[in-house]
N, CA, C and O atoms as a GROMACS GRO file, in nm:
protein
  384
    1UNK      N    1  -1.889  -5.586   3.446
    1UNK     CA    2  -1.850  -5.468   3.521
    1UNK      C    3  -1.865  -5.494   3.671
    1UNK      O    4  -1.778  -5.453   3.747
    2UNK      N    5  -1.949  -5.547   3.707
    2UNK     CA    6  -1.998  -5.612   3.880
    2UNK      C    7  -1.875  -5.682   3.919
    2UNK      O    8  -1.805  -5.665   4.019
    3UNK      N    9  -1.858  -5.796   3.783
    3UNK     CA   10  -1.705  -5.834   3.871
    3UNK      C   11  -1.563  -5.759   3.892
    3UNK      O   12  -1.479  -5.786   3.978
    4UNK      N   13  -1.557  -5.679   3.811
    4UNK     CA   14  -1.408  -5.610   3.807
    4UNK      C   15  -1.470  -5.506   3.919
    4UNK      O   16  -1.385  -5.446   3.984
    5UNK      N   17  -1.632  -5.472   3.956
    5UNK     CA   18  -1.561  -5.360   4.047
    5UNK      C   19  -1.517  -5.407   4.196
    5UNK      O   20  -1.435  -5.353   4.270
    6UNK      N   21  -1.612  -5.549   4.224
    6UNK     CA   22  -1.553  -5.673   4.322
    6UNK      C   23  -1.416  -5.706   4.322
    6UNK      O   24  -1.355  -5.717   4.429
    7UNK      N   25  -1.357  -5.723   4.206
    7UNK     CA   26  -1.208  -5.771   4.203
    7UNK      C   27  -1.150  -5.589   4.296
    7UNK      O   28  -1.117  -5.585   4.415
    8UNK      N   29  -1.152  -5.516   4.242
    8UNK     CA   30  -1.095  -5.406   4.265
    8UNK      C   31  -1.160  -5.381   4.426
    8UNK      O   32  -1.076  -5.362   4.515
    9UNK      N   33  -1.267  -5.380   4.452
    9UNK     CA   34  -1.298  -5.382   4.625
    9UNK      C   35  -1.217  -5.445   4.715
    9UNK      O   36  -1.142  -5.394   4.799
   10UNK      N   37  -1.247  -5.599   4.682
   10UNK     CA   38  -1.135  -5.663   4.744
   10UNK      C   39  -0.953  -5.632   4.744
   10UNK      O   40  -0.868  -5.686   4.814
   11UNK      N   41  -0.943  -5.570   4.682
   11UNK     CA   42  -0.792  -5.523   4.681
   11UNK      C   43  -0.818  -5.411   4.736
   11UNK      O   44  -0.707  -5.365   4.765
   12UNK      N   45  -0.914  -5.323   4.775
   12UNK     CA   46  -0.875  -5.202   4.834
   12UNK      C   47  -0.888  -5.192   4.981
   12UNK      O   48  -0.824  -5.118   5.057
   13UNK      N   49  -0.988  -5.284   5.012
   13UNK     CA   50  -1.069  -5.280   5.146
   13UNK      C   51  -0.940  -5.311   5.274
   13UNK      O   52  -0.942  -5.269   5.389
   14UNK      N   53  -0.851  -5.381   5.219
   14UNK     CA   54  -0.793  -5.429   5.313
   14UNK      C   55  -0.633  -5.372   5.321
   14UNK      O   56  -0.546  -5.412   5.398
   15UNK      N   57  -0.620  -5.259   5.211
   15UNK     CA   58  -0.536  -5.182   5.225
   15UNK      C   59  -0.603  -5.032   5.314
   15UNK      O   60  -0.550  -4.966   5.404
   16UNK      N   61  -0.718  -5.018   5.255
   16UNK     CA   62  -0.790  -4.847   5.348
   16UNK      C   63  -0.789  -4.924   5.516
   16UNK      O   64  -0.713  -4.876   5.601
   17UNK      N   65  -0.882  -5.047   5.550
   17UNK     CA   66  -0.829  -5.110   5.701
   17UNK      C   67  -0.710  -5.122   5.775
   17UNK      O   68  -0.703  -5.139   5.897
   18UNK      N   69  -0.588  -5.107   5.672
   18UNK     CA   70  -0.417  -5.139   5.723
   18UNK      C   71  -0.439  -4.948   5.761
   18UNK      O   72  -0.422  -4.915   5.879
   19UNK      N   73  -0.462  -4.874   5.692
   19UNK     CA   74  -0.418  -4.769   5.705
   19UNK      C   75  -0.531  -4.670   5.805
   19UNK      O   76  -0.515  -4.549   5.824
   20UNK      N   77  -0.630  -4.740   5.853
   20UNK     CA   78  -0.716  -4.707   5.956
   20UNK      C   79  -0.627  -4.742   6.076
   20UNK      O   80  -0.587  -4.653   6.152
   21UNK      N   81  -0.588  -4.899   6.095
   21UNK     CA   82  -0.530  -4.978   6.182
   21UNK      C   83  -0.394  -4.909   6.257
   21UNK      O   84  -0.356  -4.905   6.374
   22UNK      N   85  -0.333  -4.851   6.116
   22UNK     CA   86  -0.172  -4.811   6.160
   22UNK      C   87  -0.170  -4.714   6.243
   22UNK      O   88  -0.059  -4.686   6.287
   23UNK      N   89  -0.261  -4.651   6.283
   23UNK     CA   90  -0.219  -4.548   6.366
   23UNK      C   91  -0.232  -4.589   6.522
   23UNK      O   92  -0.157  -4.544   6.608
   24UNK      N   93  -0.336  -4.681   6.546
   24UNK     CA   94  -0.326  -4.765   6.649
   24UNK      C   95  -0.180  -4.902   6.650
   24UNK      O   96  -0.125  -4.954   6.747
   25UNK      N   97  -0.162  -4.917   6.543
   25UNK     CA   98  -0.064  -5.008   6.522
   25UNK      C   99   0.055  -4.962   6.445
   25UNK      O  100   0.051  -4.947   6.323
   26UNK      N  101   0.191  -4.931   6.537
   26UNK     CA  102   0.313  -4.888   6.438
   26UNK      C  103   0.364  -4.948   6.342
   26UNK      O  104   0.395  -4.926   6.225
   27UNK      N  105   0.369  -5.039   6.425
   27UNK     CA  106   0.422  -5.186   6.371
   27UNK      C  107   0.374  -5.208   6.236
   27UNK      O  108   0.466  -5.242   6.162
   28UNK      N  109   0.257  -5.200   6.176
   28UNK     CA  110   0.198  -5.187   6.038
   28UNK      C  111   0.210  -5.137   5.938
   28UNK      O  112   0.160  -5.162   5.828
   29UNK      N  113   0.338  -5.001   5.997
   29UNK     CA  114   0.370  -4.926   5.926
   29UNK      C  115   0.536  -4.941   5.786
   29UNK      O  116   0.580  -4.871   5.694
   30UNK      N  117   0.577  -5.084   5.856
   30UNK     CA  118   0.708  -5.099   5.782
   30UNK      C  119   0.629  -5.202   5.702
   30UNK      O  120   0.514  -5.243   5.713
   31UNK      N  121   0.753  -5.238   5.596
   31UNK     CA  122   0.687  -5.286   5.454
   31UNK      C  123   0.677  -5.417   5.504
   31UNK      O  124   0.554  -5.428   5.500
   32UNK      N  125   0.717  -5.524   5.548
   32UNK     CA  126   0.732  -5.631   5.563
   32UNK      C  127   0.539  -5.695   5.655
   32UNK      O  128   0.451  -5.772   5.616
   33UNK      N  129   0.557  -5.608   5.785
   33UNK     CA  130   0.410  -5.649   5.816
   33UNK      C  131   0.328  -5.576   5.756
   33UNK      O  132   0.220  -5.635   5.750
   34UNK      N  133   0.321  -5.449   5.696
   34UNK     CA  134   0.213  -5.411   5.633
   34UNK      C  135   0.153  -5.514   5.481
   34UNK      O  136   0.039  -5.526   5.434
   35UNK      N  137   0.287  -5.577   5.437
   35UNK     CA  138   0.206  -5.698   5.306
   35UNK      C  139   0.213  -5.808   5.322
   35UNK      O  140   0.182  -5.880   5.227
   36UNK      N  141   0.266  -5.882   5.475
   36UNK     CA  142   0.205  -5.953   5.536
   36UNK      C  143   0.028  -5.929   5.573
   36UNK      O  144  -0.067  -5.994   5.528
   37UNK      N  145   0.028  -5.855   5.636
   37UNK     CA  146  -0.103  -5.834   5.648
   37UNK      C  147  -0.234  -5.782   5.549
   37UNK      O  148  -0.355  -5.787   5.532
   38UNK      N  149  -0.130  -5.738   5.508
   38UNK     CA  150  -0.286  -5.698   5.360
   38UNK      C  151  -0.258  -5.866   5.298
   38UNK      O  152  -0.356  -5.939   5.310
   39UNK      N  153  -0.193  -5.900   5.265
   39UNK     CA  154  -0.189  -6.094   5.227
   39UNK      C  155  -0.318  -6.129   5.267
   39UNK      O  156  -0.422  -6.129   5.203
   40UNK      N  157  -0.287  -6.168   5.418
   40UNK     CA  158  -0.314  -6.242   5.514
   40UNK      C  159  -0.529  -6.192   5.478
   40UNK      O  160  -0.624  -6.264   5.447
   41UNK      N  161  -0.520  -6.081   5.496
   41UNK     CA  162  -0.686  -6.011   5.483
   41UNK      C  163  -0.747  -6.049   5.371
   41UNK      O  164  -0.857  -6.103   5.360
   42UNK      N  165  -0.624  -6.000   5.240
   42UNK     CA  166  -0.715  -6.062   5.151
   42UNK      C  167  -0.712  -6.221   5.109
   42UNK      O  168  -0.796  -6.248   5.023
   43UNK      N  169  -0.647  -6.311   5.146
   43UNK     CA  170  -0.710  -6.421   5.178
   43UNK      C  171  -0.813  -6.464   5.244
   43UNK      O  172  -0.879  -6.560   5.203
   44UNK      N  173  -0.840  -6.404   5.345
   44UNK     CA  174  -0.954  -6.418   5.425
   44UNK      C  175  -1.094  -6.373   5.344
   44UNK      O  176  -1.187  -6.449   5.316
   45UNK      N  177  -1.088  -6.273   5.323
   45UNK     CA  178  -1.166  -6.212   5.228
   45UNK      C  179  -1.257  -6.300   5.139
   45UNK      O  180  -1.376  -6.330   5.141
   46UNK      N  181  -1.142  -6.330   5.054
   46UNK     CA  182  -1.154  -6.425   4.908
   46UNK      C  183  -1.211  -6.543   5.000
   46UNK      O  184  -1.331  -6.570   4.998
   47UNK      N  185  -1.132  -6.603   5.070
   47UNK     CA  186  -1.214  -6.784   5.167
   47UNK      C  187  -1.346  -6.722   5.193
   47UNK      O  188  -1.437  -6.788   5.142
   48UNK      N  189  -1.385  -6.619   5.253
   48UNK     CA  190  -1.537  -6.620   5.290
   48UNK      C  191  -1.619  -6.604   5.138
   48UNK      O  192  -1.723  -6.664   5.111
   49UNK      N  193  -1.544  -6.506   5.040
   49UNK     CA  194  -1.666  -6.505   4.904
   49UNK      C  195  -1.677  -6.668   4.858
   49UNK      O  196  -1.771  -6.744   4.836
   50UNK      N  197  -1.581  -6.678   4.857
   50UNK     CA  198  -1.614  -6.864   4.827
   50UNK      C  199  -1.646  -6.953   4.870
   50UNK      O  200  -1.654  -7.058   4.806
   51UNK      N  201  -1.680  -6.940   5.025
   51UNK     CA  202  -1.757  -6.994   5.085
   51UNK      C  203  -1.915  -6.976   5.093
   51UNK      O  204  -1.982  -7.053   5.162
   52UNK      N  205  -1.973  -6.871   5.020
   52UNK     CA  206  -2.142  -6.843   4.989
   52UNK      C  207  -2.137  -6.713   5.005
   52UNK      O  208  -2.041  -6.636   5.012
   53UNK      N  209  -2.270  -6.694   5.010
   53UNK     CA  210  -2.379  -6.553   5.031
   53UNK      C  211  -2.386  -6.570   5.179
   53UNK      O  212  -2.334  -6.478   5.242
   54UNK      N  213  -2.433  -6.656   5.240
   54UNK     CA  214  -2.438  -6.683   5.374
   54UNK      C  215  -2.360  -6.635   5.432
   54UNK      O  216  -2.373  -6.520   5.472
   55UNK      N  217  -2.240  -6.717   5.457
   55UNK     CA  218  -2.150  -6.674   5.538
   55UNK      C  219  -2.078  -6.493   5.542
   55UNK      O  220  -2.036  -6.432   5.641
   56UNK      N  221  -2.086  -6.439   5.382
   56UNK     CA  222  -2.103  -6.356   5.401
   56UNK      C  223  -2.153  -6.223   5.463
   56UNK      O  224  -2.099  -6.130   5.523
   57UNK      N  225  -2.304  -6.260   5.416
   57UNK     CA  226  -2.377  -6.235   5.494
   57UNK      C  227  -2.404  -6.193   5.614
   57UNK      O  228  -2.470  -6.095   5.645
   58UNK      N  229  -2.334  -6.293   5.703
   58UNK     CA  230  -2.323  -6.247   5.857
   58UNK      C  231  -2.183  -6.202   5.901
   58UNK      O  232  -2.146  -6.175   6.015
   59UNK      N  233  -2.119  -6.200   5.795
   59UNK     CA  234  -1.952  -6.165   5.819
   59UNK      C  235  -1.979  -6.019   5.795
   59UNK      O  236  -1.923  -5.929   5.857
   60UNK      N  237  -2.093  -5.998   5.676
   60UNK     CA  238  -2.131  -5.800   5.662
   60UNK      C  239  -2.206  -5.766   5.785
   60UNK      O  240  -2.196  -5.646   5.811
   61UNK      N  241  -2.287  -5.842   5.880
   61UNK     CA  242  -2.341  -5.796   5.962
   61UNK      C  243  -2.288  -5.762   6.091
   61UNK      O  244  -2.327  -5.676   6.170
   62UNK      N  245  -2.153  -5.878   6.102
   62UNK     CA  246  -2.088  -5.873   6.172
   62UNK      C  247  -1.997  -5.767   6.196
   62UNK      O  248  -1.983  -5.719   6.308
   63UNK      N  249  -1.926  -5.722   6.080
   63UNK     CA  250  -1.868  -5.649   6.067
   63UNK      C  251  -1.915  -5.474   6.067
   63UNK      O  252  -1.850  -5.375   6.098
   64UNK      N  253  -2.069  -5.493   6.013
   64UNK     CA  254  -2.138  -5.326   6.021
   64UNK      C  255  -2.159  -5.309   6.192
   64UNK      O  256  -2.137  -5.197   6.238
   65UNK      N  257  -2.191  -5.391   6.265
   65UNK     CA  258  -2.228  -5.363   6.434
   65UNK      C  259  -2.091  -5.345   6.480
   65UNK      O  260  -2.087  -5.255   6.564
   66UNK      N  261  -1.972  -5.398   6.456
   66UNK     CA  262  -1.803  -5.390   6.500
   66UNK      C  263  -1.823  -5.212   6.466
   66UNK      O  264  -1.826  -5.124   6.552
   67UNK      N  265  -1.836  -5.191   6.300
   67UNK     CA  266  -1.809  -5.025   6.311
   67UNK      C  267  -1.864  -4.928   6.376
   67UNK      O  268  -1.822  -4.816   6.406
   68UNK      N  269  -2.016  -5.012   6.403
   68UNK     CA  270  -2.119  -4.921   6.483
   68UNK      C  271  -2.084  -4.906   6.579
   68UNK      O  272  -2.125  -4.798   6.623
   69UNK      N  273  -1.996  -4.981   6.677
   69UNK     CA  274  -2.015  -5.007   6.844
   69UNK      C  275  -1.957  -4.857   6.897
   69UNK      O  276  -2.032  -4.782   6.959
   70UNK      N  277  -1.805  -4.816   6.864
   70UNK     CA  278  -1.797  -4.723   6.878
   70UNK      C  279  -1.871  -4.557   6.878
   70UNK      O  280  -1.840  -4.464   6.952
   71UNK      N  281  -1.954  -4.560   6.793
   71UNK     CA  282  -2.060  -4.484   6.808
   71UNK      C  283  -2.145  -4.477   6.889
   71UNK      O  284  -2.184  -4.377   6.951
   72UNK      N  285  -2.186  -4.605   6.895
   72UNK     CA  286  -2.315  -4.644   6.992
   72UNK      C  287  -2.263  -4.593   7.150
   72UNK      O  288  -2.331  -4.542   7.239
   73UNK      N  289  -2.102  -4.632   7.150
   73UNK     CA  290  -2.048  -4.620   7.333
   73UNK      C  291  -2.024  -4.461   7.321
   73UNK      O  292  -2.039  -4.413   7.434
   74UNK      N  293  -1.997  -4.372   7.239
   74UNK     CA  294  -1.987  -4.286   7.250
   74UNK      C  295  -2.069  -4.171   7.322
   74UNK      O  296  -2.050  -4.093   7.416
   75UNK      N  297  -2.208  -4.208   7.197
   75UNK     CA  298  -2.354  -4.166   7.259
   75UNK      C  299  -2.417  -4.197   7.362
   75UNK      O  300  -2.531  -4.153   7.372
   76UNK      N  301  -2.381  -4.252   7.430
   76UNK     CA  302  -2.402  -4.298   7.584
   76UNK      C  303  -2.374  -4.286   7.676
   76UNK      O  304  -2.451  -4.282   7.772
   77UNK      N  305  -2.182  -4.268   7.683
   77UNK     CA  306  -2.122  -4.180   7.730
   77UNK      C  307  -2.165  -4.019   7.714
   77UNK      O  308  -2.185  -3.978   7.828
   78UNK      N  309  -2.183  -3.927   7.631
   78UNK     CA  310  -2.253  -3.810   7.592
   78UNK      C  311  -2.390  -3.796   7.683
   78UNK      O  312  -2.417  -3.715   7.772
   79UNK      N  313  -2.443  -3.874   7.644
   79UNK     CA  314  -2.616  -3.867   7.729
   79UNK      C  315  -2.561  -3.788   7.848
   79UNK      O  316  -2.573  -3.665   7.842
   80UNK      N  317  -2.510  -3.836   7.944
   80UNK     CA  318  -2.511  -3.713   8.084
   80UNK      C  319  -2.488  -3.569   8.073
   80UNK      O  320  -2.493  -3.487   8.164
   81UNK      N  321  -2.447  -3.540   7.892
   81UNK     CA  322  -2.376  -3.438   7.898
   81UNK      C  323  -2.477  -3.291   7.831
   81UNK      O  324  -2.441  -3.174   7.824
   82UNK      N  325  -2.630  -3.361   7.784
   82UNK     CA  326  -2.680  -3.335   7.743
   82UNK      C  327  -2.779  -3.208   7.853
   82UNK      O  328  -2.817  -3.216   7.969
   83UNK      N  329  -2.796  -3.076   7.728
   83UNK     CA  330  -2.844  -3.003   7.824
   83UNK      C  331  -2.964  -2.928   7.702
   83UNK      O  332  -2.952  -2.850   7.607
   84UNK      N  333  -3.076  -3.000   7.765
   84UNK     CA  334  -3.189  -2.915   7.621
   84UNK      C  335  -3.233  -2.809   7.654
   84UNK      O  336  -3.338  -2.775   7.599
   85UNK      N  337  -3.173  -2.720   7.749
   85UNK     CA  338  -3.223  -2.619   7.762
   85UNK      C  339  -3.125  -2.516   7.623
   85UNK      O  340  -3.177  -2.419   7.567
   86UNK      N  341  -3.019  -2.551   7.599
   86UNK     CA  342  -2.951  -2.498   7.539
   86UNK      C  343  -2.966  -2.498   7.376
   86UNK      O  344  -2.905  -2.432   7.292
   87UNK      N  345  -3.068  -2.597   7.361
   87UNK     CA  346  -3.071  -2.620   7.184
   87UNK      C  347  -3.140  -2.504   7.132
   87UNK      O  348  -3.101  -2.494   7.016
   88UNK      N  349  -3.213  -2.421   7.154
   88UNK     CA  350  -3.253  -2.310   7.133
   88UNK      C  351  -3.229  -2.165   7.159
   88UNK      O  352  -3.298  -2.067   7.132
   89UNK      N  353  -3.085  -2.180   7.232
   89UNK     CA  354  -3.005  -2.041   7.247
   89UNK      C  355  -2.930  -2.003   7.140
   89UNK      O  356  -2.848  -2.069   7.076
   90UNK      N  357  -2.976  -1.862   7.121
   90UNK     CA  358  -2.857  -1.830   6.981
   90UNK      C  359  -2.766  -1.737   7.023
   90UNK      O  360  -2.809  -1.632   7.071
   91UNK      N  361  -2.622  -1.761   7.014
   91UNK     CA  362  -2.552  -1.638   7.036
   91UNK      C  363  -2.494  -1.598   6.888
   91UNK      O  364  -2.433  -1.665   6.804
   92UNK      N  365  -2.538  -1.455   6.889
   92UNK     CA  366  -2.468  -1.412   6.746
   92UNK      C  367  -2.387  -1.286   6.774
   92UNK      O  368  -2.377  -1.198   6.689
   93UNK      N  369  -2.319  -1.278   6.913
   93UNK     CA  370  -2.245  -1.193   6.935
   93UNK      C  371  -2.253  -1.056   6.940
   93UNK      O  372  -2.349  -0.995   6.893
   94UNK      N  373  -2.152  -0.998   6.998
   94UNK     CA  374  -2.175  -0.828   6.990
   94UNK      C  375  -2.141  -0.779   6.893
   94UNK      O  376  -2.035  -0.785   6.832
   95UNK      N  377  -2.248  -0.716   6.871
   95UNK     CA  378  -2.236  -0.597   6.772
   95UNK      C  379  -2.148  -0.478   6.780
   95UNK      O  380  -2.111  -0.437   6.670
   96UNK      N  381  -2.111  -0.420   6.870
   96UNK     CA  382  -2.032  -0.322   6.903
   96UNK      C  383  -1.878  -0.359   6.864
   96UNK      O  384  -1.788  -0.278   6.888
   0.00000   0.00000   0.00000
């Protein structure tokens, strides 16, 4: 069961990424580069599982700080925007 749900990951991961991608990328959107590119991923994919745990390894680590970064620049940007006087105001509106 571990392997079929691996077989089935790898076929999905790099179709949900095409369809994250496409909206930044139009071009992704016609049939020709969109299975070019899901190809192209899951080859890559498959070369790193068969290349070890290792390389993996830092290809998952690599890849969890890539999704993080955006977050991280976000919240940083935000910080100036921060006002704690306000976390404890309640407005529950008029009653009237």
């Amino acid at each position: 069961m571990k392997w079929l749900c691996g077989v089935i990951d790898n076929a999905l991961y790099p179709v949900l990424f095409l369809d994250y991608l496409k909206s930044a990328l139009p071009v992704l959107s016609t049939s020709f580069p969109r299975v070019a590119f899901i190809l192209i991923l899951t080859l890559l994919l498959t070369y790193l599982n068969y290349r070890g745990l290792t390389i993996v390894g830092w290809t998952t680590v690599l890849m969890g700080v890539f999704s993080m970064l955006p977050f991280a620049v976000m919240s940083l940007i935000s910080i100036q925007k921060l006002q704690p006087s306000r976390w404890l105001v309640m407005d529950i509106g008029d009653e009237n």
